[in-house]
N, C-alpha and C positions, 0 to 999 in steps of 0.2 A: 851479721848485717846482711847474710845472703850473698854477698861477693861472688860470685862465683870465679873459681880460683882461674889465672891466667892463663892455664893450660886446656882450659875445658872449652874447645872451640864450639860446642853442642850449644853453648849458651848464644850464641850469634842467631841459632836459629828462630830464638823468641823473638825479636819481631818482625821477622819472614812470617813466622807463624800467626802473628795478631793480624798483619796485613792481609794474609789469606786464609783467614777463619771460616769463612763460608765454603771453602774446598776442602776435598778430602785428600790430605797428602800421602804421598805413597816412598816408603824408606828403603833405601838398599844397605840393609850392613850385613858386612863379613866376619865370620869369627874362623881365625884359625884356630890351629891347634895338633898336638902331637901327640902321638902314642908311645909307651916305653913297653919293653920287654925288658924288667930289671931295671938295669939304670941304662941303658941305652936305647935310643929310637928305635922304636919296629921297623925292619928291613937292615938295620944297618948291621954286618959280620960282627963277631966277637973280637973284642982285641982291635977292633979298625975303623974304617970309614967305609962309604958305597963309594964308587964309581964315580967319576965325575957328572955332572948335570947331563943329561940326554933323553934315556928312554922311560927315565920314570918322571921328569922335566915336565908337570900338570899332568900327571895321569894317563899317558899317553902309552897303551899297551896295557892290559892285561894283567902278563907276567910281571909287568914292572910297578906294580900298584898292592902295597902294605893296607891293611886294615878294611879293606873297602864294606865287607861282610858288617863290618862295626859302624862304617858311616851307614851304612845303608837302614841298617836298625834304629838308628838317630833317626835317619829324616823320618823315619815309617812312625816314632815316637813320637816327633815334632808334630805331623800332620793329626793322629790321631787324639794329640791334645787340643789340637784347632791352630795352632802358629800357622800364620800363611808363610811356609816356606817352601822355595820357587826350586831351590837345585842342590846339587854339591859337586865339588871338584877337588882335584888333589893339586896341591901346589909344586912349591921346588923342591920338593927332598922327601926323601922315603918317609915312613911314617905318618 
């Protein structure tokens, strides 16, 4: 019947969207995502966990930033396919 199921807040957008058809809307979405080395997150020691939250805490440092070589290659893919994609950042945890 189309329902769209009660969890799919996306659907509230259609009629914002019919209201403002003559605009061109403009979307912010996020996709995370993790790296593994094996079965554990990139960055994170063998046998353990990292460090509590601080200097790798959104990317902040360098030395404290897993995979970036790999996001970087993404966005350079994204753009090259035409996606209009604006940035990247690292979140709360290695990986």
């Amino acid at each position: 019947d189309m329902t769209p199921h009660e969890s799919n807040t996306r659907a509230a957008l259609r009629p914002v969207a019919e209201q403002f058809a003559g605009q061109a809307p403009i979307f912010g979405i996020e996709q995370e995502y993790t790296f593994f080395d094996g079965h554990r997150p990139l960055g994170f020691p063998e046998g353990g966990f990292p460090a509590a939250q601080g200097g790798y805490y959104c990317g902040v440092g360098a030395d404290e930033i897993f995979g970036r070589e790999i996001v970087e290659k993404h966005l350079d893919n994204c753009l090259a396919a035409g996606l209009g994609i604006s940035g990247i950042n690292a979140e709360v945890m290695p990986g």
